[in-house]
N, C-alpha and C positions, 0 to 999 in steps of 0.2 A: 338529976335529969340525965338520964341515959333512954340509950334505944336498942330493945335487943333483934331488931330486924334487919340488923344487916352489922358483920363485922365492924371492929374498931382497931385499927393501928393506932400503937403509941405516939407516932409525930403526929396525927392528923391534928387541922386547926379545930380550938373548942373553941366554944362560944364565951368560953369565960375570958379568954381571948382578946374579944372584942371591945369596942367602945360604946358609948350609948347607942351615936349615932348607926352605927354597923349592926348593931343590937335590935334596934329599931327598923333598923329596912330587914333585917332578917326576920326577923320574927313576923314582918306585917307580909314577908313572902312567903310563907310556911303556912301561914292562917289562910292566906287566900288560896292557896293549893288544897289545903284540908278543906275549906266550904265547894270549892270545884269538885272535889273528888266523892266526897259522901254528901250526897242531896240533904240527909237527915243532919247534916251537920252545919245549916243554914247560920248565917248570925256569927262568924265565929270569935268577930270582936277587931278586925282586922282595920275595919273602918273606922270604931272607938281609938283606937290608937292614934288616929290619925285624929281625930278631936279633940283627945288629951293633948296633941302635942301643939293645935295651935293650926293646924294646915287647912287652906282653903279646900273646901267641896270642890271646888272643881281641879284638886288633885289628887285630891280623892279617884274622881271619875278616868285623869290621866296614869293612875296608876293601875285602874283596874285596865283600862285601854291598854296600856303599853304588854300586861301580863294576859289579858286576852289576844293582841296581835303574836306574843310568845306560845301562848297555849294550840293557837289555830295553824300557823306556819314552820315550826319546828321541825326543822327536816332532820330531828332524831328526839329520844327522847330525855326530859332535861330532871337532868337527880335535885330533888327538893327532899329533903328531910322532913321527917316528924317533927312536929312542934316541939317535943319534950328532947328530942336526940340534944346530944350537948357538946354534939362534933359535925362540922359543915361538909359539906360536899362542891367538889371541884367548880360545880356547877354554880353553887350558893356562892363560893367566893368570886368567879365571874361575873356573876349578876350586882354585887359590892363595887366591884370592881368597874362596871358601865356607871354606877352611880357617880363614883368617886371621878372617874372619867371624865363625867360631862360638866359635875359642878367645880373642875380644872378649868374646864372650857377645852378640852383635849377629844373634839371628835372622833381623830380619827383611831384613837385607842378604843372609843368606845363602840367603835364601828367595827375595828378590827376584833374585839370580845364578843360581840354580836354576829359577827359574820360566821362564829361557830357552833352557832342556832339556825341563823334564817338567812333564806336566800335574800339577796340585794333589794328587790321590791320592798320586803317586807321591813327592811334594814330601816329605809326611806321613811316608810309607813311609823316606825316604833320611836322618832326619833323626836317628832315634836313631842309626844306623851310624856317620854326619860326626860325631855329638856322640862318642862311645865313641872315636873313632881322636883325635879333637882332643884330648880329653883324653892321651890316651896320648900324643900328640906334647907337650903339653906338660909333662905330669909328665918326660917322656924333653929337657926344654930344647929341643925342637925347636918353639920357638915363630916361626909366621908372621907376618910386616907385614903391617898390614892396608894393604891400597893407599891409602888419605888417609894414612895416616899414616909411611908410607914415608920415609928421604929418601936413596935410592938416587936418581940422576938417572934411571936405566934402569926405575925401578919398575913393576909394573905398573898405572898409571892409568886413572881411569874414563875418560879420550879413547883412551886402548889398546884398554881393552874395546871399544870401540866400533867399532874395526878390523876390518875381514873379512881373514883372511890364507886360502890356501890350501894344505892339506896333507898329509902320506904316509898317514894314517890317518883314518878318519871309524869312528868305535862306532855304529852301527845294524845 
């Protein structure tokens, strides 16, 4: 699993990295960028995953909400990888990182990770959606590390966040 669309640095985080659960909200966020981006690329499975794993339809629909209220308000625009790439982007492990944020119960981390997308209104707006899907990830044991408390060596850390990578996809 590589991507040859955009550079790779040796430290950057892979996905082998990851845990199921990180595995899992990654992957079902790269699927719904790829069906947004190529019309023809309808279906791409992102919802299936959410079947397999047990989570109610209606987080299903909170997750498309929360990444529709990201796709519409983004006052820049946000690096999502190719499905196949098999290294994240700053941005990917932010959006990890809101997950793992809320199902802490640590709003205001995940407010301050979000605040580096969208203006305050929309802040408001995305926060019941991440709360609804967090829960449902974790009643379904798909609970995230929160990045301090990780101890993957690959995790994704606030000097990670900090990283500008660039990549196959930007949602604006």
């Amino acid at each position: 699993m590589s991507c040859e669309s955009h550079p790779h640095s040796p430290d950057e985080l892979t996905t082998q990295a990851l845990g199921a659960s990180e595995l899992f909200c990654l992957t079902c966020l790269r699927l719904w960028v790829e069906e947004c981006i190529d019309a023809g690329h309808r279906e791409t499975g992102w919802r299936d995953g959410f079947t397999q794993a047990g989570i109610p339809t209606a987080s299903v629909h909170a997750f498309d909400m929360f990444m529709t209220i990201i796709s519409k308000t983004a006052q820049r625009p946000i690096d999502v990888r190719k499905s196949t790439c098999s290294c994240m982007s700053q941005d990917e492990a932010r959006f990890l990182g809101m997950i793992a944020a809320v199902q802490a119960g640590c709003f205001p981390m995940f407010q301050n990770l979000l605040a580096e997308w969208l203006p305050v209104t929309a802040i408001r707006a995305a926060t019941m959606p991440i709360a609804m899907l967090a829960g449902a990830l974790d009643a379904c044991s798909l609970r995230l590390q929160t990045p301090a408390k990780s101890d993957k060596p690959n995790a994704f850390t606030a000097d990670r966040l900090a990283r500008i990578d660039q990549g196959s996809h930007q949602i604006h």
